[in-house]
C-alpha positions as a LaTeX table, in Angstrom:
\begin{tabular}{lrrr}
\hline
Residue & $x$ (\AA) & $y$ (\AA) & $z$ (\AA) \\
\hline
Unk1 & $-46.22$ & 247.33 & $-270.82$ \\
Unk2 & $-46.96$ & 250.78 & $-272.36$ \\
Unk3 & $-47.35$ & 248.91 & $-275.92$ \\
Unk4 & $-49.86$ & 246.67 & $-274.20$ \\
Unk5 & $-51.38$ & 249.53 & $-272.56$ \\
Unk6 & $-52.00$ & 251.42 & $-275.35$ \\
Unk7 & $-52.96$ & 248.97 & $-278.43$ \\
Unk8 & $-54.85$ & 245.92 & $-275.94$ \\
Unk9 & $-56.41$ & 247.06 & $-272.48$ \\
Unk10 & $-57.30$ & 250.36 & $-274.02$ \\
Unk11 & $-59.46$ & 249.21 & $-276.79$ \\
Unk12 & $-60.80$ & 246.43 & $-274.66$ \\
Unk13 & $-61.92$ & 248.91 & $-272.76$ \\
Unk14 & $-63.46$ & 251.24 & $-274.98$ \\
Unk15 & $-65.67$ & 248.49 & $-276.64$ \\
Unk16 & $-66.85$ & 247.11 & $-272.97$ \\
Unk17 & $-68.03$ & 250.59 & $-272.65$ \\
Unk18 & $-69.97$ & 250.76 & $-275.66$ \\
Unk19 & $-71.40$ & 247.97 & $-275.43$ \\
Unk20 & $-72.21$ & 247.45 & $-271.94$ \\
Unk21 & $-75.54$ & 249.05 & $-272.50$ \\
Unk22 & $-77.01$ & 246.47 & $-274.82$ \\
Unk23 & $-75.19$ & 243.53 & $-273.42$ \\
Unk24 & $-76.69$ & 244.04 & $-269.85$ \\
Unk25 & $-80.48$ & 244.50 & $-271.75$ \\
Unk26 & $-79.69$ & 241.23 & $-274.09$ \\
Unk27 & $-78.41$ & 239.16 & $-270.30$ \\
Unk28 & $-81.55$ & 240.53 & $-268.62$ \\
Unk29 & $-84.13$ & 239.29 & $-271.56$ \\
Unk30 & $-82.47$ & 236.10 & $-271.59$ \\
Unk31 & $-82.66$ & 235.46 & $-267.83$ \\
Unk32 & $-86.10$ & 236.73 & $-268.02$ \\
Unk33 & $-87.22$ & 234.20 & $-270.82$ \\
Unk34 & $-85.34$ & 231.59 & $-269.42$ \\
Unk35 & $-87.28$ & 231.40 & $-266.11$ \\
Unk36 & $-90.51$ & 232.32 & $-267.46$ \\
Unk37 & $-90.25$ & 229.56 & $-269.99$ \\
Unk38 & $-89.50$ & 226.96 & $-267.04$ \\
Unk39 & $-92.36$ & 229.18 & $-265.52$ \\
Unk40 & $-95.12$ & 227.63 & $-267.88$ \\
Unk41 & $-93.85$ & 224.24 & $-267.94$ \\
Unk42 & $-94.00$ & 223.83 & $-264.09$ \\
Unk43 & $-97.45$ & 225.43 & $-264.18$ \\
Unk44 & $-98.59$ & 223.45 & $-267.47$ \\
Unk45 & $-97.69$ & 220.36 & $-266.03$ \\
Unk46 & $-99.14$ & 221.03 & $-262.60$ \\
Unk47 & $-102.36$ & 222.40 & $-263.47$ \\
Unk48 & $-103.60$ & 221.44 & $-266.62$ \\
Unk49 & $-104.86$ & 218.38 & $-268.40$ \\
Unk50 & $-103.20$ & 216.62 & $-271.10$ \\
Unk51 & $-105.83$ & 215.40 & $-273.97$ \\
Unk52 & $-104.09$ & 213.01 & $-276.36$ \\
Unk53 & $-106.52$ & 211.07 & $-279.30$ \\
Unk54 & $-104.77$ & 207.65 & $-279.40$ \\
Unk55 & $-105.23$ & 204.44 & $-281.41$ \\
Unk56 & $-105.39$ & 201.34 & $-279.53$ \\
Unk57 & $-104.29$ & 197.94 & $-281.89$ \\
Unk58 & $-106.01$ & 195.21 & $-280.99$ \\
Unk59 & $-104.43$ & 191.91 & $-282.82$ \\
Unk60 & $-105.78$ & 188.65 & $-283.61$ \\
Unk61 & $-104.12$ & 185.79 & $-284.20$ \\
Unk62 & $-104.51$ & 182.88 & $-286.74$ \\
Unk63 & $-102.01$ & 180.10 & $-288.56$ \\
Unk64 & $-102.66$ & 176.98 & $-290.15$ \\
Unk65 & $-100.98$ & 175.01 & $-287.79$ \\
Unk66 & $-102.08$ & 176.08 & $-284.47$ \\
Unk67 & $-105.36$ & 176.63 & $-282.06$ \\
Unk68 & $-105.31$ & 180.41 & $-281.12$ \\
Unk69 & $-109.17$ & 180.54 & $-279.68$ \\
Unk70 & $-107.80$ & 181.48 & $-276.33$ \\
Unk71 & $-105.47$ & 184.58 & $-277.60$ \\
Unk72 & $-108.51$ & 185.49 & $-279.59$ \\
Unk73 & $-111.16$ & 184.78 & $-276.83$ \\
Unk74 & $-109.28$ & 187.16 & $-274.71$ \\
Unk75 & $-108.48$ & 189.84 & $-278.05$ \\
Unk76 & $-112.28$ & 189.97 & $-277.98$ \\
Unk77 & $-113.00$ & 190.13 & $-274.30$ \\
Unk78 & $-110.18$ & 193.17 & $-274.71$ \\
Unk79 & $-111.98$ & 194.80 & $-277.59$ \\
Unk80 & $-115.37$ & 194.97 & $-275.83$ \\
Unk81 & $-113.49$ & 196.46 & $-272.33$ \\
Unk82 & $-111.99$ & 199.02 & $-274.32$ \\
Unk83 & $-114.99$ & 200.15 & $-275.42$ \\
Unk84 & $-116.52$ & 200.11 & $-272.13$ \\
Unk85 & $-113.83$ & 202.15 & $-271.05$ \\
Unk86 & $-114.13$ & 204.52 & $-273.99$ \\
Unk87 & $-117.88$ & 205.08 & $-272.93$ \\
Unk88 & $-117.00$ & 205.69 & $-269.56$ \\
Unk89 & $-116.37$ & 209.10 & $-267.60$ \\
Unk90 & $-112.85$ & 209.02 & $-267.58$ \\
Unk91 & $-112.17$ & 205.48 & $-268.35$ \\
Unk92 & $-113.36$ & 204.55 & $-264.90$ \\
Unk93 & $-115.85$ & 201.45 & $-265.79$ \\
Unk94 & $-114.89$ & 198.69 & $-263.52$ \\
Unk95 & $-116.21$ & 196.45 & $-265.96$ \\
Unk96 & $-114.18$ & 197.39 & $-268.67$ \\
Unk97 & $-111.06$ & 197.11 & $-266.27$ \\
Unk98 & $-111.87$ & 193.95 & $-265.08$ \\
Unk99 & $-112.00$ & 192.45 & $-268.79$ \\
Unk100 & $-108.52$ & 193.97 & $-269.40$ \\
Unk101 & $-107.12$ & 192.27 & $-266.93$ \\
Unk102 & $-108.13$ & 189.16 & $-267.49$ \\
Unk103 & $-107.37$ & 189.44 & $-270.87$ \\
Unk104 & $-103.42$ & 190.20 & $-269.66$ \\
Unk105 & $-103.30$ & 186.85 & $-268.16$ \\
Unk106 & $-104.43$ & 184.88 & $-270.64$ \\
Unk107 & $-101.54$ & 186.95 & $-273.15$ \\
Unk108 & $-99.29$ & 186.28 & $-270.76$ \\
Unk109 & $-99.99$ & 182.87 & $-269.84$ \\
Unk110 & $-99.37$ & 182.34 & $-273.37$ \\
Unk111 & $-95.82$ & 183.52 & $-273.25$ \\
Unk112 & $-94.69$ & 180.77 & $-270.95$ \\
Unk113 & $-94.63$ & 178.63 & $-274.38$ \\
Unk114 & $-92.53$ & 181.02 & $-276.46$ \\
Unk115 & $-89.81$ & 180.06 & $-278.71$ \\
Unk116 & $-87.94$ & 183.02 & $-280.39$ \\
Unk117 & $-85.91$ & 180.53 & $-282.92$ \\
Unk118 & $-88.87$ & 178.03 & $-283.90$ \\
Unk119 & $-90.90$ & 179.86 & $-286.29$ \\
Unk120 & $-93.48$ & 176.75 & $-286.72$ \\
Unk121 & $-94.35$ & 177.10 & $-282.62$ \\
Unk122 & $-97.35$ & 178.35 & $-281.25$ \\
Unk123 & $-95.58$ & 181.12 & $-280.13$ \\
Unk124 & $-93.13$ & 182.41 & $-282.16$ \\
Unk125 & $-91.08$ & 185.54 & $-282.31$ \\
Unk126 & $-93.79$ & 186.85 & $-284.59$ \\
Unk127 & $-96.77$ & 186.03 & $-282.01$ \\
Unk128 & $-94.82$ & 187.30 & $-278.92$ \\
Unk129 & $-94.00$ & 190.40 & $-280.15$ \\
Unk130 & $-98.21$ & 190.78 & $-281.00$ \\
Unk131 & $-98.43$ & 189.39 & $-277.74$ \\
Unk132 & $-95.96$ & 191.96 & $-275.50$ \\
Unk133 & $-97.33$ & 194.65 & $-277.92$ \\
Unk134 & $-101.19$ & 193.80 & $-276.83$ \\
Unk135 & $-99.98$ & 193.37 & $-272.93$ \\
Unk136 & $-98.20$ & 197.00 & $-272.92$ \\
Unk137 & $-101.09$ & 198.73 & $-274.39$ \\
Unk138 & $-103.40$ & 197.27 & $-272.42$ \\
Unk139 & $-101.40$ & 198.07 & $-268.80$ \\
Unk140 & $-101.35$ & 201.80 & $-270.45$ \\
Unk141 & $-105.17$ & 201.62 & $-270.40$ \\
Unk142 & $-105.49$ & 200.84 & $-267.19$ \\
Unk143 & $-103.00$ & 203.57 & $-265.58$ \\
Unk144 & $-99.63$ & 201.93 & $-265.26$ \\
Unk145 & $-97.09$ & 203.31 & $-267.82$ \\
Unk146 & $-94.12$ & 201.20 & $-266.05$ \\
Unk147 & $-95.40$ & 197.71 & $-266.82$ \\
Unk148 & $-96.47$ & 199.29 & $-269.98$ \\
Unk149 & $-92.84$ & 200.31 & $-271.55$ \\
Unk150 & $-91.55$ & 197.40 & $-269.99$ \\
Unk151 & $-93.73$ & 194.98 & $-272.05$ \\
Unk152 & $-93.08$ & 197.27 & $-275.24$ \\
Unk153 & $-89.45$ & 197.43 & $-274.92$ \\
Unk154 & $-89.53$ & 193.59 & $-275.13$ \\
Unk155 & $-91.61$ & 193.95 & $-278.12$ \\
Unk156 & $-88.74$ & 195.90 & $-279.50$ \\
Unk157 & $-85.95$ & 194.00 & $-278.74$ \\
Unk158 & $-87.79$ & 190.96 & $-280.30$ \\
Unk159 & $-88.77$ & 193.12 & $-283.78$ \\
Unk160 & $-86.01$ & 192.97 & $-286.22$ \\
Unk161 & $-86.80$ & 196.93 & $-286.64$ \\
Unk162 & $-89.01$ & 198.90 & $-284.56$ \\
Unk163 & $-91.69$ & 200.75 & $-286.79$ \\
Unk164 & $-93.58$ & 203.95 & $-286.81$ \\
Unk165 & $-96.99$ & 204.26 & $-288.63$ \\
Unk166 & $-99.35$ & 207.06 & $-289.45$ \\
Unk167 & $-101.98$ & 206.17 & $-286.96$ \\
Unk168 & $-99.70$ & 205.72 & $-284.15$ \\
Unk169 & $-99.70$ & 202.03 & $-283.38$ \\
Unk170 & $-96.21$ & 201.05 & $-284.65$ \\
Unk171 & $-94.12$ & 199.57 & $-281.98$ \\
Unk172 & $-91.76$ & 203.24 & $-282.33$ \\
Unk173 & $-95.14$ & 205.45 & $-281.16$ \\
Unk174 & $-96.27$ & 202.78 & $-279.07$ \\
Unk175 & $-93.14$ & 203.23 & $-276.10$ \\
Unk176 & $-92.80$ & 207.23 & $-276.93$ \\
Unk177 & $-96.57$ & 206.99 & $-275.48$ \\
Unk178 & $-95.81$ & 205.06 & $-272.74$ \\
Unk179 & $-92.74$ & 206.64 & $-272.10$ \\
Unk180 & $-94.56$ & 209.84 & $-271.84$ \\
Unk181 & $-97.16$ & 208.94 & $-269.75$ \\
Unk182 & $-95.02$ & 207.30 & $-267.34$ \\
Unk183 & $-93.17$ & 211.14 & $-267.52$ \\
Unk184 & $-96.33$ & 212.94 & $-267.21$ \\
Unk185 & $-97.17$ & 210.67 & $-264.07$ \\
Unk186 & $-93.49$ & 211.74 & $-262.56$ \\
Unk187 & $-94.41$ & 215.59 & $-263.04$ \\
Unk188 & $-98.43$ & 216.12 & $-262.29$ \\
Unk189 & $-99.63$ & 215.58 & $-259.10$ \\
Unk190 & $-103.22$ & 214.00 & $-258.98$ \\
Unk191 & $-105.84$ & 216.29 & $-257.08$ \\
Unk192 & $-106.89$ & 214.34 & $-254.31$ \\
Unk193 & $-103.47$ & 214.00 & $-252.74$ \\
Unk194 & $-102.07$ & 217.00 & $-253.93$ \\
Unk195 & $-100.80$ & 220.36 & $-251.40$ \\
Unk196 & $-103.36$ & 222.75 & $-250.83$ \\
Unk197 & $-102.17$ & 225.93 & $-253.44$ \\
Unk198 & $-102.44$ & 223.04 & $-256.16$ \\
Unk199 & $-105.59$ & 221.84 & $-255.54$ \\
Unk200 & $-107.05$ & 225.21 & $-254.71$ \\
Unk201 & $-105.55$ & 226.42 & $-258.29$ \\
Unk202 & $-106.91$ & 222.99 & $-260.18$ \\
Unk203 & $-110.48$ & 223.47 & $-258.59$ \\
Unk204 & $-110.46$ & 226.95 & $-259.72$ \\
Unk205 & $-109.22$ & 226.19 & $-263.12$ \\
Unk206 & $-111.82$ & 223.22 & $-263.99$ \\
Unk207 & $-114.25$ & 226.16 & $-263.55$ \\
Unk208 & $-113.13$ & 227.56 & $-267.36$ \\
Unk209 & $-114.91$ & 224.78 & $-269.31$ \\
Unk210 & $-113.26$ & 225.98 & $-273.19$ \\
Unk211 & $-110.07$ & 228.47 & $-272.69$ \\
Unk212 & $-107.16$ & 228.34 & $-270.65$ \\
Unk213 & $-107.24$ & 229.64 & $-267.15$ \\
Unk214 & $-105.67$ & 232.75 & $-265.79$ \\
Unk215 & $-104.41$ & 232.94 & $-262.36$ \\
Unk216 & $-102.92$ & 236.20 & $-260.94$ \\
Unk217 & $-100.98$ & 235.49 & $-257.77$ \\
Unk218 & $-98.89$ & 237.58 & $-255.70$ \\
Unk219 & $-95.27$ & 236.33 & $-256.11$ \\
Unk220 & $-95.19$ & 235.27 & $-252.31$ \\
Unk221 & $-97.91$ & 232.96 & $-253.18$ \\
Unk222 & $-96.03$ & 231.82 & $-256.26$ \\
Unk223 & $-92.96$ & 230.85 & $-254.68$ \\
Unk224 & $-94.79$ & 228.62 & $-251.72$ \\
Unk225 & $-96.61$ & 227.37 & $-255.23$ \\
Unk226 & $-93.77$ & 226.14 & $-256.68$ \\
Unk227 & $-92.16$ & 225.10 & $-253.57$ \\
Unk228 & $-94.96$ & 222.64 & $-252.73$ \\
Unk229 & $-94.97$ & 221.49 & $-256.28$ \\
Unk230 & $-91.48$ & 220.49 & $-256.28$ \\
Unk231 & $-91.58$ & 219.15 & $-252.87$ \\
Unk232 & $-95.04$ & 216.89 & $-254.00$ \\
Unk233 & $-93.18$ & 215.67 & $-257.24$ \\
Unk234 & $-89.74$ & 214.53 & $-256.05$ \\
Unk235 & $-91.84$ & 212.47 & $-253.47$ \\
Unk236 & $-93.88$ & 210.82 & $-256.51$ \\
Unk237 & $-90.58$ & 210.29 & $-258.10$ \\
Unk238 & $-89.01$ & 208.36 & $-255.35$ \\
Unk239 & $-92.35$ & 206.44 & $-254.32$ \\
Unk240 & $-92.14$ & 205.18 & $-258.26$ \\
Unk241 & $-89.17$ & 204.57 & $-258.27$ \\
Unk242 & $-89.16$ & 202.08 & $-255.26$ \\
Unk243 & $-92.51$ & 201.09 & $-256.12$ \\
Unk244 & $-90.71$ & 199.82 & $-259.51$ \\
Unk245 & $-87.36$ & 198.20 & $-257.78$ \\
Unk246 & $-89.71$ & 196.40 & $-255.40$ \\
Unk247 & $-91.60$ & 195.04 & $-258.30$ \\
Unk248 & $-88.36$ & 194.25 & $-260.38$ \\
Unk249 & $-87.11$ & 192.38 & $-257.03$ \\
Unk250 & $-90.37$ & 190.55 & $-257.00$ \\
Unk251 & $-90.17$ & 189.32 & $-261.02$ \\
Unk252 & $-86.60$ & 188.57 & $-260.25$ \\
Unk253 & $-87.49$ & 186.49 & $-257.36$ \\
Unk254 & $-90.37$ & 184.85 & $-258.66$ \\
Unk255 & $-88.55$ & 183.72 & $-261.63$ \\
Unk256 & $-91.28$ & 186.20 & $-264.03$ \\
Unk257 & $-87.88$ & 187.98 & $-265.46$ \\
Unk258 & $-84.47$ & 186.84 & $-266.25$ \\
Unk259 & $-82.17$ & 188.88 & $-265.05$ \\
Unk260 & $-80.20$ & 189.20 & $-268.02$ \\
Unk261 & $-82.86$ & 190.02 & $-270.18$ \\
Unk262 & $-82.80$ & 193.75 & $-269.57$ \\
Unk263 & $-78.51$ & 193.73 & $-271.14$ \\
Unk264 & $-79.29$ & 191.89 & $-274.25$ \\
Unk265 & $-78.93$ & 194.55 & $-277.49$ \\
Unk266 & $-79.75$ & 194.33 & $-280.68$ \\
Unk267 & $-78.61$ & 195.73 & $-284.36$ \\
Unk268 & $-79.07$ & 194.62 & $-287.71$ \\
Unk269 & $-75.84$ & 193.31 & $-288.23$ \\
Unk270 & $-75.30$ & 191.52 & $-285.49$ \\
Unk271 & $-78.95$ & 190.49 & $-284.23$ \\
Unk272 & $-78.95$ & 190.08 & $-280.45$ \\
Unk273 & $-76.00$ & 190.57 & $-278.28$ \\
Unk274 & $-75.07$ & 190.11 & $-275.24$ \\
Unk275 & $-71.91$ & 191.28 & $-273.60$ \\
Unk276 & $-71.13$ & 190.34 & $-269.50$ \\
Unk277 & $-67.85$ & 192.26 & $-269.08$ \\
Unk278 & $-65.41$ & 191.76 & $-265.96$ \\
Unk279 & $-66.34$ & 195.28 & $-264.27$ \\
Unk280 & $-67.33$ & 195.99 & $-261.74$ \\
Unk281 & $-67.13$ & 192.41 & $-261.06$ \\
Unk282 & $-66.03$ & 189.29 & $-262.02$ \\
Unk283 & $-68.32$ & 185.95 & $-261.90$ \\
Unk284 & $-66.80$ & 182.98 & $-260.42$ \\
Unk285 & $-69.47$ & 180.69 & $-261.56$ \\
Unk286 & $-71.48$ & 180.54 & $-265.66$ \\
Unk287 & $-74.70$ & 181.54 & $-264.55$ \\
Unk288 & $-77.65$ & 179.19 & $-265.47$ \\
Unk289 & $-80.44$ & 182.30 & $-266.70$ \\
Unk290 & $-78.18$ & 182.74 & $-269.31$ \\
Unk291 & $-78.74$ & 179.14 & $-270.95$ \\
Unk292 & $-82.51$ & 180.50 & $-271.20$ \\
Unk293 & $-81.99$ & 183.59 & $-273.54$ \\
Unk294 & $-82.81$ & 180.60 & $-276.38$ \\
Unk295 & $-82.90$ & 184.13 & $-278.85$ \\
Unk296 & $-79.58$ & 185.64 & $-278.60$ \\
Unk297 & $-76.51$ & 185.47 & $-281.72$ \\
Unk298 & $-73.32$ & 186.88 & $-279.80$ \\
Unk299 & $-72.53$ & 185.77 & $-276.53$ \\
Unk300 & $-69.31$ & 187.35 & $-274.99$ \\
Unk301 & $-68.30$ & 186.39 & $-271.34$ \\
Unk302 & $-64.25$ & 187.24 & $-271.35$ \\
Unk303 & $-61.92$ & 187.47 & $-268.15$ \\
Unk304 & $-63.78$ & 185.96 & $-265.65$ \\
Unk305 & $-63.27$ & 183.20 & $-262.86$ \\
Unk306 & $-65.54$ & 180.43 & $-263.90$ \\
Unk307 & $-64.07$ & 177.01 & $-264.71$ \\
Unk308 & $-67.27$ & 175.12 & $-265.82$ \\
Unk309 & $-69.14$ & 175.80 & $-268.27$ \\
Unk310 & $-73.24$ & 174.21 & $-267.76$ \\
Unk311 & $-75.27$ & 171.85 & $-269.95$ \\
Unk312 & $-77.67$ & 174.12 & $-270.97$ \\
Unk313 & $-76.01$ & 176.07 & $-272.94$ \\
Unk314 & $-76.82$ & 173.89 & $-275.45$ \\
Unk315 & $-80.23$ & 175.58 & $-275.42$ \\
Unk316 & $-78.56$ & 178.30 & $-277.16$ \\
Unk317 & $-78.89$ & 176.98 & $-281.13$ \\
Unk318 & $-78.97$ & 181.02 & $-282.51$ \\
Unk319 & $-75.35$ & 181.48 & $-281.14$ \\
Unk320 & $-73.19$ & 182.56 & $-283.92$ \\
Unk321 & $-70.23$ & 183.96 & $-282.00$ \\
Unk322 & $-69.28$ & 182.41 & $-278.56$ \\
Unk323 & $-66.39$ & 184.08 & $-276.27$ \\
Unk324 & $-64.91$ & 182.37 & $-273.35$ \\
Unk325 & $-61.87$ & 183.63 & $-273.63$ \\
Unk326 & $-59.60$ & 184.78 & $-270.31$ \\
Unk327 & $-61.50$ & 182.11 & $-267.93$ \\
Unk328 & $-60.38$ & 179.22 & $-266.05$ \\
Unk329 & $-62.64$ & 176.47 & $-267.84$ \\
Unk330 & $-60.96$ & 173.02 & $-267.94$ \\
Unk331 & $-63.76$ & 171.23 & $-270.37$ \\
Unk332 & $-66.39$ & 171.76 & $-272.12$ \\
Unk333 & $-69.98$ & 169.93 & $-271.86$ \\
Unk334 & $-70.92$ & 167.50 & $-274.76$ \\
Unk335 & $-74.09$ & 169.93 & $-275.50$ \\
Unk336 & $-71.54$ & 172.76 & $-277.24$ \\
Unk337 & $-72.02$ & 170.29 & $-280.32$ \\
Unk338 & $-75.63$ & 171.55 & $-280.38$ \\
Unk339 & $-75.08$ & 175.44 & $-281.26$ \\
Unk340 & $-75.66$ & 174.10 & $-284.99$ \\
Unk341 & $-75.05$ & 178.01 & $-286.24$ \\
Unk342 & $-71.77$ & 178.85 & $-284.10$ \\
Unk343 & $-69.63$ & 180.39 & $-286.79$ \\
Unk344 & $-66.79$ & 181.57 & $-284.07$ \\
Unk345 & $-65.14$ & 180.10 & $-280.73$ \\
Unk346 & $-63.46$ & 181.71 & $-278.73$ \\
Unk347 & $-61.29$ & 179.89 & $-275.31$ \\
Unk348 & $-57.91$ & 181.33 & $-275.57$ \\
Unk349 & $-56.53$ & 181.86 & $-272.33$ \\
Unk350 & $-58.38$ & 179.20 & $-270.36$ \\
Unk351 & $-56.92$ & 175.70 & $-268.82$ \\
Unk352 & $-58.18$ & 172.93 & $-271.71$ \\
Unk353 & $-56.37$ & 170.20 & $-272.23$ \\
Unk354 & $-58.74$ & 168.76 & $-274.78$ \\
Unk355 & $-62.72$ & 169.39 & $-276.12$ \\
Unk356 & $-65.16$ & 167.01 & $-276.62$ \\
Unk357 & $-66.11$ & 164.62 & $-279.85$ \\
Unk358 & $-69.32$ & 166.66 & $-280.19$ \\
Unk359 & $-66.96$ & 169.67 & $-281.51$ \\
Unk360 & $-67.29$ & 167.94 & $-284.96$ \\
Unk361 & $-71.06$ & 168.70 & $-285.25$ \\
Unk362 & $-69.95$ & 171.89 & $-285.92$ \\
Unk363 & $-70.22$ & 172.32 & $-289.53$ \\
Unk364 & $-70.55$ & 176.05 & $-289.62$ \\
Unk365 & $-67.83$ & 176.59 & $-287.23$ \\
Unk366 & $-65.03$ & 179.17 & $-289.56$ \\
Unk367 & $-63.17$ & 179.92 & $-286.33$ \\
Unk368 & $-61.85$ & 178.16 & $-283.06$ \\
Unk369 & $-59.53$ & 180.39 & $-280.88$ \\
Unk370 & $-57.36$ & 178.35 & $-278.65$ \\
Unk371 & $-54.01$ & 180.12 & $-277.97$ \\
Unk372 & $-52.84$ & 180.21 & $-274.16$ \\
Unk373 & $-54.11$ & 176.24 & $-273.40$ \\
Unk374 & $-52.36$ & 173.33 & $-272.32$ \\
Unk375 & $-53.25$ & 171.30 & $-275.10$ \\
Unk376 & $-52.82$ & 167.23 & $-274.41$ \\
Unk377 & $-49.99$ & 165.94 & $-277.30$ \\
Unk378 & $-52.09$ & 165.26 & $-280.11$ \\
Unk379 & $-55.44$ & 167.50 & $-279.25$ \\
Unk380 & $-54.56$ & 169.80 & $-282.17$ \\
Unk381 & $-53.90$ & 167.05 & $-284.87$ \\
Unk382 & $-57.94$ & 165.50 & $-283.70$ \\
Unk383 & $-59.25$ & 168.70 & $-283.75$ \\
Unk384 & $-58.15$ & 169.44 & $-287.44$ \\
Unk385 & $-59.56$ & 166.19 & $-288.43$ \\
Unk386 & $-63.02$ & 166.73 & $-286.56$ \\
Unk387 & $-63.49$ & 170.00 & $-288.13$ \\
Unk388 & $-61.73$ & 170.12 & $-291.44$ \\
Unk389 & $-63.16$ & 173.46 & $-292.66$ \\
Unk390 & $-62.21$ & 175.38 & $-289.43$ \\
Unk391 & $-59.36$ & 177.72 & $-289.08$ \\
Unk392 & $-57.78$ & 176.52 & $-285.85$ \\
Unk393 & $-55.43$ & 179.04 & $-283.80$ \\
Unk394 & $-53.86$ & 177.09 & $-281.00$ \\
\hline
\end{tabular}
């Protein structure tokens, strides 16, 4: 105890002392920065306008071996309401807004016809991602950031990479916009519905046409300031946010949006993916929006319930890697010879007793998993003669 006394708490001691002066200074001027800083970002975003130059791409669309005059007819009726809008106080012209939209449903009429894995269809991969790109811009001209980076995200997921350019119309800049409008809408109150210190403060700063305004307020004023402001923004936040389930609910309803669409991924090496994992639930049936996602490479559904597997997902001719393992499927449909680019199968663990002639249409197929099945006597020898250049684990 003494030893500790003398060569550890001592010295501790003695330092603390010294330097308790400083220390307490240093923890007071970084308290003190801290709050200010969070100071001028609550007031920056509730008072003050946010200016931003942007480009706006417009796209037209031409091939040899298709009629685009309506994609065009409505590229022009957009280019003539942006400038409408440009022209007018605040983009405000109802004119201008009422082109826009009209324009969005023609683009998104158009859709309804795309094929990601054709590339000689009207509308291609190439043409739908012009065509989400055009849609998202436009909904962020007329005020609604959420249908905006929706629209944009799909443009994404469909580009092979998503670019930046120096004028700020690569897909990249495109969703950071609309991203940050959508934030800016979450954080600034408009005027006409905001509390009373807010819109007293904005009326007073529009007053200082060319500098920033300064406000003196006494701090009681400040904190029933910042109070309101917090109050007024979480209640934006939650109106969006339902205001954005409801309309999900509605797409999903309507049959507008698959539901799957929003857990498909995407890298360069393995294209689009999508992965439906047991947790927190297992399916007891293949679901049918599935067979629709015509686009996607990797398709891994392991360790569910299901035991039939539909028709339609012959519909998916980009598969290159199929997993079914862990289920409780007895057969497969004849359409699994259509997946023309399926390099791997997986249905270990499942309850076949044999597969389908159509298996032999498989010429790319490398691998077929089928360990843990109660083969019928014979299945494996027909298998290995239906697909000669497939490594068969059974």
């Amino acid at each position: 105890y003494d030893t500790c006394e003398y060569w550890v708490r001592r010295p501790l001691e003695e330092a603390f002392a010294r330097q308790y002066g400083s220390l307490e200074a240093q923890i007071e001027k970084s308290v003190r920065k801290y709050f200010t800083r969070n100071a001028e970002r609550k007031m920056d975003a509730a008072l003050f306008f946010h200016v931003v130059e942007e480009k706006v791409p417009v796209y037209t669309f031409r091939d040899k071996l298709h009629d685009y005059s309506d994609l065009n007819g409505a590229t022009a009726r957009a280019r003539e309401a942006y400038a409408e809008m440009e022209l007018a106080v605040a983009g405000s012209s109802d004119a201008g807004k009422a082109g826009l939209t009209r324009a969005i449903e023609i683009w998104e009429a158009a859709l309804g016809e795309t094929d990601l894995n054709d590339r000689t269809a009207r509308i291609n991969r190439k043409t739908a991602i012009k065509l989400h790109e055009s849609i998202g811009v436009a909904w962020l001209a007329l005020g609604d950031p959420g249908r905006a980076v929706a629209h944009l995200e799909k443009a994404s997921r469909y580009s092979s990479m998503s670019t930046s350019r120096s004028d700020g119309t690569g897909t990249r800049d495109l969703i950071d916009r609309a991203r940050g409008r959508r934030a800016r809408d979450l954080r600034s109150p408009a005027l006409p519905d905001a509390p009373d210190a807010l819109r007293a403060l904005m009326q007073r700063s529009n007053t200082h046409r060319n500098r920033v305004p300064l406000v003196v307020l006494p701090q009681t004023a400040l904190a029933r300031l910042e109070a309101e402001h917090v109050a007024f923004s979480a209640q934006q936040i939650f109106a969006l946010a339902d205001a954005e389930q409801e309309q999900r609910e509605a797409d999903l309803a309507a049959g507008r949006e698959n539901p799957y669409e929003q857990m498909i991924g995407h890298t360069a090496t393995q294209g689009f993916y999508l992965f439906l994992m047991p947790y927190p639930k297992k399916m007891d049936a293949f679901p049918e929006e599935v067979c629709e996602l015509t686009h996607i490479n990797r398709l891994r559904m392991p360790n569910h319930r299901f035991a039939h597997v539909p028709d339609g997902i012959g519909r998916l001719e980009a598969l290159e890697v199929l997993d079914l393992s862990g289920n409780r499927i007895r057969e497969l449909p004849d359409s699994i010879g259509e997946l023309a680019d399926l390099e791997k199968l997986d249905l270990s663990k499942n309850d076949i007793r044999s597969l389908p002639d159509s298996i032999g249409k498989l010429e790319k197929l490398k691998v077929l998993q089928l360990k843990g099945n109660p083969l019928a006597d014979g299945e494996l020898e027909r298998l290995e003669r239906l697909l000669p250049k497939c490594k068969i684990k059974a």
